[in-house]
C-alpha positions as CSV (number, residue, x, y, z in Angstrom):
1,X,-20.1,-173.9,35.2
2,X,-21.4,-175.1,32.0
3,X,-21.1,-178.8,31.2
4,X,-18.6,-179.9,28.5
5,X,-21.4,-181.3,26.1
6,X,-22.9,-178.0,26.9
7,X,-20.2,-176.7,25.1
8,X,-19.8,-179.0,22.1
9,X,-23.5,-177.9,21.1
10,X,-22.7,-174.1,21.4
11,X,-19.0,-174.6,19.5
12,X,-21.2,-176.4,16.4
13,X,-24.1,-173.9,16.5
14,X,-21.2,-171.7,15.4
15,X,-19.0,-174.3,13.1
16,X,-18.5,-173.4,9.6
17,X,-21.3,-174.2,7.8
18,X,-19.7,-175.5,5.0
19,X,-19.1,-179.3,4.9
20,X,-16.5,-180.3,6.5
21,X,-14.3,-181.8,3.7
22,X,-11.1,-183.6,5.3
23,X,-8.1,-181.2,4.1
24,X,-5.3,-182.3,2.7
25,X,-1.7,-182.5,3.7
26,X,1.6,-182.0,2.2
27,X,3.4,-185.1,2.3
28,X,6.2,-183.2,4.9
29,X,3.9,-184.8,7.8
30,X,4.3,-188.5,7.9
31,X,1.5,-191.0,8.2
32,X,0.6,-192.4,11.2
33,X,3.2,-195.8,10.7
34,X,5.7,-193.9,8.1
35,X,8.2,-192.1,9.8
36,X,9.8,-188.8,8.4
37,X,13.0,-190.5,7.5
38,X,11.1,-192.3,4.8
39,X,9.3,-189.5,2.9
40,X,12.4,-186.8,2.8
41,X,15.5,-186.1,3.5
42,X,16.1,-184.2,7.0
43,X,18.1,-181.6,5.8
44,X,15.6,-178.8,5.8
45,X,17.1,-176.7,3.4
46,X,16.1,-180.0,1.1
47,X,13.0,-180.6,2.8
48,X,11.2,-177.8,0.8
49,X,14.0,-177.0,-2.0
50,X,14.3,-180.3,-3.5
51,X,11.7,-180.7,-6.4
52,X,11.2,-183.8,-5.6
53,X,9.8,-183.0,-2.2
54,X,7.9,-180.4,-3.8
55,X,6.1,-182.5,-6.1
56,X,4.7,-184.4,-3.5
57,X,3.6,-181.6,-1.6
58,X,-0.3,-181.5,-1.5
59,X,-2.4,-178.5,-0.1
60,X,-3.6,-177.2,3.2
61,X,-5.9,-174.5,4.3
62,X,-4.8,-171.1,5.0
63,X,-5.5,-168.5,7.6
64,X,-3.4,-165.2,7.2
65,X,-4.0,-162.3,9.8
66,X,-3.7,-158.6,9.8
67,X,-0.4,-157.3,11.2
68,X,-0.5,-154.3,13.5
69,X,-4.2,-154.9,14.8
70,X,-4.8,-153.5,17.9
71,X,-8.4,-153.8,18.0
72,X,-9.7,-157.8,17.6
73,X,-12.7,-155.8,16.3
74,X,-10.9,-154.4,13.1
75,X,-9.6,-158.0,12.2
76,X,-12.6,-158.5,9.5
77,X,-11.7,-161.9,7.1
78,X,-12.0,-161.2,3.2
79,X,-13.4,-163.7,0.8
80,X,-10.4,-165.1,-0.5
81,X,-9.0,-165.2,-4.4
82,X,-10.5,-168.4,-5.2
83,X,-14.3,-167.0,-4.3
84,X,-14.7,-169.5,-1.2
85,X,-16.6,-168.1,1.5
86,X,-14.3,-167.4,4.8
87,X,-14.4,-168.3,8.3
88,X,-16.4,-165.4,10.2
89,X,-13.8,-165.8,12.9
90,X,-10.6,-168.0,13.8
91,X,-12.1,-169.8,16.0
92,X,-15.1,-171.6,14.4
93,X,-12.7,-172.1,12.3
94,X,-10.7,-174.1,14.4
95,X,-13.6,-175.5,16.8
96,X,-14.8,-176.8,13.6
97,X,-11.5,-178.7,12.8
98,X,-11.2,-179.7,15.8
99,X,-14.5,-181.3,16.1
100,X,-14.5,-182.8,12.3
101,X,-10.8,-184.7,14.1
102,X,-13.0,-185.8,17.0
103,X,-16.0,-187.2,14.4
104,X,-12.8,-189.3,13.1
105,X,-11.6,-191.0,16.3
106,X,-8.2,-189.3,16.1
107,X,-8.2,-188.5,19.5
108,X,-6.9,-190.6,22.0
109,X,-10.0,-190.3,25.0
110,X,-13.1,-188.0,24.9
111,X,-11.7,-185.1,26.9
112,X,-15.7,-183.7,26.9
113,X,-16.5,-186.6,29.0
114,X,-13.8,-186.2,31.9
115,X,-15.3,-185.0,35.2
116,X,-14.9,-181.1,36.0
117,X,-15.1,-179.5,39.2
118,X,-14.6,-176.2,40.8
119,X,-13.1,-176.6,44.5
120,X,-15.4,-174.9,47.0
121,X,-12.4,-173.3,49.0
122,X,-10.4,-170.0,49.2
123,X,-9.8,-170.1,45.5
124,X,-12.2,-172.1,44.0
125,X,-9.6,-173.8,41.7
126,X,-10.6,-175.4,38.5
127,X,-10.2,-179.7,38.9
128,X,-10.2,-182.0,36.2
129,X,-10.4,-185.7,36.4
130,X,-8.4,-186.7,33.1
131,X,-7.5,-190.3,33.3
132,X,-6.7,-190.9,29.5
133,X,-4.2,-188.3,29.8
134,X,-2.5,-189.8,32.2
135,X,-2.9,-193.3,30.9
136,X,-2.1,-192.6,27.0
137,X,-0.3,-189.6,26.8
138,X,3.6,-189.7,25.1
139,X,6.3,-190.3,27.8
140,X,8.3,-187.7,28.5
141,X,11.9,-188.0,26.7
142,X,14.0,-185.4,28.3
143,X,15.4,-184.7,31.6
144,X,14.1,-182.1,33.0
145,X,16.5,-180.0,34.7
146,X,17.7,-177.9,31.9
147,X,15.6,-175.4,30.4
148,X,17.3,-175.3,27.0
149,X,18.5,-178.6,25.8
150,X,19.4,-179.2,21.9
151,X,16.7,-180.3,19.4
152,X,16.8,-184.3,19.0
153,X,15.8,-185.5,15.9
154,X,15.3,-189.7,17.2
155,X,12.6,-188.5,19.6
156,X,9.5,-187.8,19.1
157,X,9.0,-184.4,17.2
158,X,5.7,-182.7,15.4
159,X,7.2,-183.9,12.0
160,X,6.2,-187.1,13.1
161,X,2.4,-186.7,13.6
162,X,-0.3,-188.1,11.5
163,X,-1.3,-185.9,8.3
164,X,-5.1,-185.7,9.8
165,X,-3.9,-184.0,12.8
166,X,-2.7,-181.0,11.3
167,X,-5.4,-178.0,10.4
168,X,-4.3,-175.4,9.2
169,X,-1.4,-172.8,8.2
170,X,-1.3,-169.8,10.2
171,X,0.5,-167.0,8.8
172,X,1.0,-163.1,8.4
173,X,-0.8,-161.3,5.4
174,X,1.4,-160.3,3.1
175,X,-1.4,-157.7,2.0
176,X,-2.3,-157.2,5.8
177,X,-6.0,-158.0,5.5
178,X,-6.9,-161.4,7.5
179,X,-8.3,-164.2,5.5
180,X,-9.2,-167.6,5.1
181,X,-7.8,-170.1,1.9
182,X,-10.0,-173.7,1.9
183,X,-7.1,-174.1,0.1
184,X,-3.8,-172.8,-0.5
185,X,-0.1,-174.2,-2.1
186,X,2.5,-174.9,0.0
187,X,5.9,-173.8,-2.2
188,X,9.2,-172.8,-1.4
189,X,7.8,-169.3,-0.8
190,X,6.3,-170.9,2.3
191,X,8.9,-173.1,3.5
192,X,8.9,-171.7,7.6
193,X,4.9,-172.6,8.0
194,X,3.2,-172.1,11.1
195,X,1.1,-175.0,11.7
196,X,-1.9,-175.9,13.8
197,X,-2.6,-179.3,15.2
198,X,-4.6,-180.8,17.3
199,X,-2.7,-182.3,20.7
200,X,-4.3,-185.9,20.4
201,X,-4.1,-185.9,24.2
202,X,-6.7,-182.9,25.1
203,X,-6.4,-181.2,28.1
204,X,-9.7,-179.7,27.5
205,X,-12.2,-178.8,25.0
206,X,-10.5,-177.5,21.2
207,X,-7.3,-178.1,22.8
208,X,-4.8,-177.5,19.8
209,X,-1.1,-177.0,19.2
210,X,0.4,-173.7,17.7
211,X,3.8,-174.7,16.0
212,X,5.7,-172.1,14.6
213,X,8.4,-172.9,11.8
214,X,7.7,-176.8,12.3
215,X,10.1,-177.7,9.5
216,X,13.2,-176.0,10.7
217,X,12.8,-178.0,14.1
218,X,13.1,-175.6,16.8
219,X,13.6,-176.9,20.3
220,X,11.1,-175.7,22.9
221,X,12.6,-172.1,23.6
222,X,11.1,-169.0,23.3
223,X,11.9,-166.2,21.3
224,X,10.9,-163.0,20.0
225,X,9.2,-164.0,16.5
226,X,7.4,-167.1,17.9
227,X,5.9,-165.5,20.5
228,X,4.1,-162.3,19.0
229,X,3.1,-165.3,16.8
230,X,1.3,-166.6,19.6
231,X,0.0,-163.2,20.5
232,X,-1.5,-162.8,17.2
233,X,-3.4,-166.3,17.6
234,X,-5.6,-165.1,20.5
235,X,-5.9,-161.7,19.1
236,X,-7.3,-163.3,15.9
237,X,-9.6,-165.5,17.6
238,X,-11.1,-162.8,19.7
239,X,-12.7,-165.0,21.9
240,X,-12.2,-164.5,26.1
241,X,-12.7,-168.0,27.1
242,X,-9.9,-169.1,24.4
243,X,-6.6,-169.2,25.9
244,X,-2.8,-169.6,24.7
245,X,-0.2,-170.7,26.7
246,X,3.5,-172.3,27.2
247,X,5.4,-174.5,29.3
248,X,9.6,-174.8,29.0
249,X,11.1,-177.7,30.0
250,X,11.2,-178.3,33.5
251,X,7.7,-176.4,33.7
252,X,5.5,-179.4,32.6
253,X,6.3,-179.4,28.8
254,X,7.0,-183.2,26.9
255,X,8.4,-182.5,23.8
256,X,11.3,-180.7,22.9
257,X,9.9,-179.0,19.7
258,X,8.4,-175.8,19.8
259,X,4.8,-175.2,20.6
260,X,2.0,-173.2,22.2
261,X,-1.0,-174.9,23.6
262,X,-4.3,-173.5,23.1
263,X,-7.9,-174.8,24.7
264,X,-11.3,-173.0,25.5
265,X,-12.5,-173.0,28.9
266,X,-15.8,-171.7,29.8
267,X,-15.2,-170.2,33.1
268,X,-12.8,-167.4,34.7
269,X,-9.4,-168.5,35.2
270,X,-8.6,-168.2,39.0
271,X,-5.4,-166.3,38.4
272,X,-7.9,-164.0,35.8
273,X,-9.3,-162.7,38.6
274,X,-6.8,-162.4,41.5
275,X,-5.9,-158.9,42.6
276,X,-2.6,-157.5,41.6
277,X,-0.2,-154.6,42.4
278,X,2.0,-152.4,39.8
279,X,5.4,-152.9,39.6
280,X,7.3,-149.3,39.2
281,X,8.4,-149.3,36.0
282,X,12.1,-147.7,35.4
283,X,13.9,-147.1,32.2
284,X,13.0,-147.7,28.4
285,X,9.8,-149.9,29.7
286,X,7.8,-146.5,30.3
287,X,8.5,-145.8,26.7
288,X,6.7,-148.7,25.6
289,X,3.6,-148.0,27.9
290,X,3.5,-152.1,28.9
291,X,2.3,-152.4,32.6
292,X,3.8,-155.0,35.2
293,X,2.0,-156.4,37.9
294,X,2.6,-158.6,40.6
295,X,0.0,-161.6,41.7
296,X,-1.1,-161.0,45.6
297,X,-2.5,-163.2,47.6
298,X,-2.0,-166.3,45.5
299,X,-1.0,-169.4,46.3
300,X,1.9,-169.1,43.4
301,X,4.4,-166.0,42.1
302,X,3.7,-164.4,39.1
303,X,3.5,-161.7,36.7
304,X,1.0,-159.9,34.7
305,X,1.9,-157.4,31.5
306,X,-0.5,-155.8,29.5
307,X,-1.2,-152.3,27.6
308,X,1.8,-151.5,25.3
309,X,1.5,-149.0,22.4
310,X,1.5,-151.9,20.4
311,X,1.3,-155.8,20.4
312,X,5.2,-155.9,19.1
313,X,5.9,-153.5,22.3
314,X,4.0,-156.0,24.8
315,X,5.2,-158.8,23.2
316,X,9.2,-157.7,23.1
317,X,8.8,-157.3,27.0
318,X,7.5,-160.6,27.4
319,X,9.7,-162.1,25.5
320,X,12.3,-160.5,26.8
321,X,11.6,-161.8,30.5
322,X,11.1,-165.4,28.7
323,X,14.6,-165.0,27.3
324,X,16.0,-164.3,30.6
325,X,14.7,-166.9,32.7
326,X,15.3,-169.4,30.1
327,X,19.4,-168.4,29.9
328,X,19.7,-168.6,33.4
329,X,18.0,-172.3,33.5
330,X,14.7,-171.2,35.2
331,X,11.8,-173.1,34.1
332,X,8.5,-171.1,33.7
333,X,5.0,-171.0,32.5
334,X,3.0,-168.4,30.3
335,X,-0.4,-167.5,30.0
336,X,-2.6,-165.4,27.5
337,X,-5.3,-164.3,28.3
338,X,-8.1,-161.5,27.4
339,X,-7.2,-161.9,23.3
340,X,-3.5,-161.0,23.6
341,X,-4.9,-158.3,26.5
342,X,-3.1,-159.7,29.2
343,X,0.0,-162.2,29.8
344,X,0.8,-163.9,32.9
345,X,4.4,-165.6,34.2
346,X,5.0,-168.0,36.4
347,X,8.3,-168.5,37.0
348,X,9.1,-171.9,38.5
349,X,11.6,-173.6,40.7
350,X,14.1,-175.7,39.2
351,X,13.8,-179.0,38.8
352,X,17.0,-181.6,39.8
353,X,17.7,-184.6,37.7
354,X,14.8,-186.6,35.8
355,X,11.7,-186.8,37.7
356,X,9.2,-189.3,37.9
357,X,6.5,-189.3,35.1
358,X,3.5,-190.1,37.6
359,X,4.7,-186.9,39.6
360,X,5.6,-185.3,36.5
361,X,1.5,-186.0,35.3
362,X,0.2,-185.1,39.0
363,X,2.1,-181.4,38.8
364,X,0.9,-180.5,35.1
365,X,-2.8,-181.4,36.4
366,X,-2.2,-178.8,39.4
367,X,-0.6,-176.0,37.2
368,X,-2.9,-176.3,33.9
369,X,-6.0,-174.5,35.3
370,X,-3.5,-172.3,37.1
């Protein structure tokens, strides 16, 4: 397996060759010692609506993509309005964000430098010695034996983080060609921005959070909209070793705001290559042409969809299991893999009561490399 500062050097021989120029931010993300409370009001209908917000909102880079693309290879990026070359892809754009943040110090530890291993047994599991993670990363806040719990405000939230930390907006074409802005307005016209950030405390190399609608402060739950969202992420970055993924409360996630992880990983994820069986499929499902699977001969349950006649039919089905589990307080994890191509679940067992962070920490280590 290649070496992490293996794959620094191949992520910058494919950076954006432009100079990396630190973006600006609209002033809806706080400083690093300024909280939100301080800058605007918390309504968000005011948030974006009030000119007074509006005149201090600043600028921030742009990606749109293609809607209805269900071929990465057809997602070419036009030279924007304003004549600035594009990104050749989604992600040297975002390894080259992500790396500019690194350059800066923003992150808490140097997740490049933490010890990898693959575990010479059965199945060869991925192992990562993180210690800064465990040692800097944000306390949990929340109990963790309801799935769904109510969005509070007093704890931490991704309104709070530090104006460098964010990247760029991520959002549908409105002339369905994909697309790259250096730099684009924020106005009320964009007032439910997708944002990408990085997660200060990597779990691995370009490690970055996908926030949908972060200013109408949406508790971690999945739903239809937010989830082809995330489909469209790894479609557009048309990479195989790029990954997104989600935890709900009880299933490893911290913060109670939603968000999708996203990392690189050079190597086959175990679960990537575990064999499978079809699940009959009965009713409106064969309609859609999505195909279920069940994991065999793996040390956890789960369940693999892919195909669809479209990325809004694979995603529904998805969502729609995420919906389920979530109603009925069962905590799960999500994977996706192949760019968009294939999606697994991991349904989880419930959780009693707050459990201890340590143990907390020790289980997310076991489950992230799946």
């Amino acid at each position: 397996m290649k070496s992490f500062r293996c794959k620094l050097a191949m992520a910058k021989s494919v950076a954006i060759s432009s100079p990396r120029m630190a973006p600006k931010f609209p002033a809806m993300f706080c400083n690093r010692n300024e909280s939100i409370e301080n800058l605007c009001c918390k309504s968000v209908s005011n948030l974006y609506f009030n000119s007074t917000v509006l005149e201090r909102v600043s600028k921030l880079p742009l990606y749109t993509f293609k809607k209805g693309v269900k071929d990465s290879t057809e997602a070419g990026i036009e030279i924007s309005s304003e004549g600035q070359p594009p990104a050749a892809f989604l992600n040297n754009l975002l390894l080259g964000q992500w790396e500019d943040r690194m350059s800066r110090g923003l992150f808490r530890y140097d997740v490049t430098l933490c010890e990898t291993k693959i575990i010479p047994e059965n199945y060869g599991f991925i192992a990562q010695l993180n210690e800064g993670r465990h040692m800097k990363k944000r306390p949990t806040e929340f109990q963790v034996d309801r799935v769904l719990q109510p969005f509070d405000e007093n704890k931490f939230n991704f309104t709070k983080i530090g104006q460098e930390e964010v990247l760029f907006r991520f959002e549908q074409s409105k002339d369905n060609n994909a697309q790259y802005f250096p730099v684009s307005p924020v106005t009320s016209d964009s007032s439910s921005s997708n944002v990408v950030a990085i997660n200060v405390s990597p779990i691995e190399y370009g490690n970055v959070l996908l926030i949908p609608l972060v200013l109408e402060f949406l508790p971690q739950r999945i739903d239809h909209g937010s989830f082809l969202l995330a489909l469209h992420m790894a479609k557009e970055a048309a990479d195989p070793f790029f990954r997104v993924g989600y935890n709900s409360l009880g299933a490893f996630a911290t913060i109670n705001h939603l968000h999708f992880q996203a990392y690189y990983l050079m190597t086959p994820f175990q679960v990537e290559k575990a064999p499978t069986q079809r699940i009959i499929r009965r009713g409106k499902l064969t309609n859609c042409g999505v195909m279920i699977s069940k994991l065999l001969n793996y040390p956890v349950q789960g369940f693999v969809f892919e195909g669809g006649n479209s990325m809004q039919d694979l995603s529904d089905v998805v969502s729609n299991s995420c919906i389920f589990l979530q109603n009925n307080n069962i905590p799960f994890n999500v994977l996706i893999s192949d760019c968009g191509g294939r999606i697994f679940l991991f349904p989880q067992k419930q959780a009693v009561g707050e459990v201890r962070q340590e143990l907390l920490e020790t289980l997310y280590y076991k489950k992230v490399n799946f």
